[in-house]
N, C-alpha and C positions, 0 to 999 in steps of 0.2 A: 504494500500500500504506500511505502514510502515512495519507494523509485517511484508510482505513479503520479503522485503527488508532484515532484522534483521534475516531471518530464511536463505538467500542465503547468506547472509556473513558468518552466525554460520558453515555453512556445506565446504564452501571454506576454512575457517579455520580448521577446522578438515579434509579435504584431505591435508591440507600441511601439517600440522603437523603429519599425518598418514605417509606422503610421506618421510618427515625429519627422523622419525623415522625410515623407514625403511631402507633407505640407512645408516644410522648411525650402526646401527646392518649388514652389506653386510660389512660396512668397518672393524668394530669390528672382523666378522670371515675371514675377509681377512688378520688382523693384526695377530690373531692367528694362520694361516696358516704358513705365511709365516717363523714368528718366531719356529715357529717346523722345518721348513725344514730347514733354516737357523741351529737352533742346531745341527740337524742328519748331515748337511752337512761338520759344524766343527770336529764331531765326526767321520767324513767316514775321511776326510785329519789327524786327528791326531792315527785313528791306519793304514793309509797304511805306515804312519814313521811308526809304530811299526811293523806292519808286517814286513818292511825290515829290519830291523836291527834284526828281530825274524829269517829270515829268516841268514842272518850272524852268527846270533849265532848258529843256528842250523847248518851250515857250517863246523864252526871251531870247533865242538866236531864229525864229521862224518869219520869214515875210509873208505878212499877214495882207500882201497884196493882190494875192490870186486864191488865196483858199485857207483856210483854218488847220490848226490841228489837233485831230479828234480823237485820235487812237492810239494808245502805245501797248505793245505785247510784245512781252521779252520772257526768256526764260533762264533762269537761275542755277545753273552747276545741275544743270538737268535734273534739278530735287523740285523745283518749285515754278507753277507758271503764275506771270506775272502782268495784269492786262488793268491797264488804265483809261478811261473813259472821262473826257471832258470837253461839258457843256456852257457854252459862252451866253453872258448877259450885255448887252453893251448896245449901238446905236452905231449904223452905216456897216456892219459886218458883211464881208463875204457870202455870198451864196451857199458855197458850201459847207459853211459853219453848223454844229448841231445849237441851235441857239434855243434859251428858255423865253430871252424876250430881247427884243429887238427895236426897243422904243424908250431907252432910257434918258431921260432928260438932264440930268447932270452930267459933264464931263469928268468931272473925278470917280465915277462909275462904270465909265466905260471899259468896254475888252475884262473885265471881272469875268471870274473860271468859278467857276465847280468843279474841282477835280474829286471822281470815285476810283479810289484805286481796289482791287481784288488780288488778295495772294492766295493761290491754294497749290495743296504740294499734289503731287503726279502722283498716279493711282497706284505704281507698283513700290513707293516709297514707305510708307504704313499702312497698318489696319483699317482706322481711324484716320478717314482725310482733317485733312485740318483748311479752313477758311475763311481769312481774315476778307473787315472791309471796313476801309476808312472814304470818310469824305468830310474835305476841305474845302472854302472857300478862299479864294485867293485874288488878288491884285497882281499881275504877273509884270 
């Protein structure tokens, strides 16, 4: 009775300790999940700053005498696509401008942006997409 005893304890012991282990390893690739996405999420918020102020600068070098500009889509270390949209407010604009309004009566108003910028990372990068969206108002 004893040995049988000693062999239900030995086996109750090694399911816990099987068990302990295993949830230590679920927490383990859970700490690594999350710190991935945690990073790529740092990195989606510090280039949609970049893209807008990318988008600015590409503004302020544009001759705004034949046509506007409306679009910018860039992609990032092939982790993240990157696509900026902006819509003009202002008076006497190009035709091809995406304009909200076109009849502004002050001159210190004019040519004002709406820039919406979108980060999202490319689908074979995480589980979990991630997608940021900012939108600023700007004097370019």
């Amino acid at each position: 009775m004893r040995k049988g005893f000693s062999l239900l304890t030995a086996i109750i012991f090694l399911v816990m300790i099987a068990t302990i282990s295993a949830i230590s390893i679920s927490f383990s690739t859970q700490t690594v999940k999350q710190t991935t996405d945690i990073y790529l999420k740092n990195q989606a918020e510090l280039l949609i700053r970049s893209a807008t102020e990318f988008a600015l600068l590409a503004m302020s070098g544009h001759n705004y005498s034949n046509s506007c500009l409306n679009d910018i889509n860039m992609t990032y270390s092939n982790q993240f696509d990157i696509n900026v949209s902006i819509m003009y407010i202002g008076k006497g604009l190009p035709s091809g401008c995406q304009t909200l309004d076109n009849n502004i009566s002050t001159a210190d108003s004019n040519r004002t942006v709406i820039i919406d910028t979108f980060v999202s990372t490319k689908a074979d990068i995480t589980t979990e997409p991630i997608r940021l969206h900012r939108r600023t108002i700007q004097k370019p």
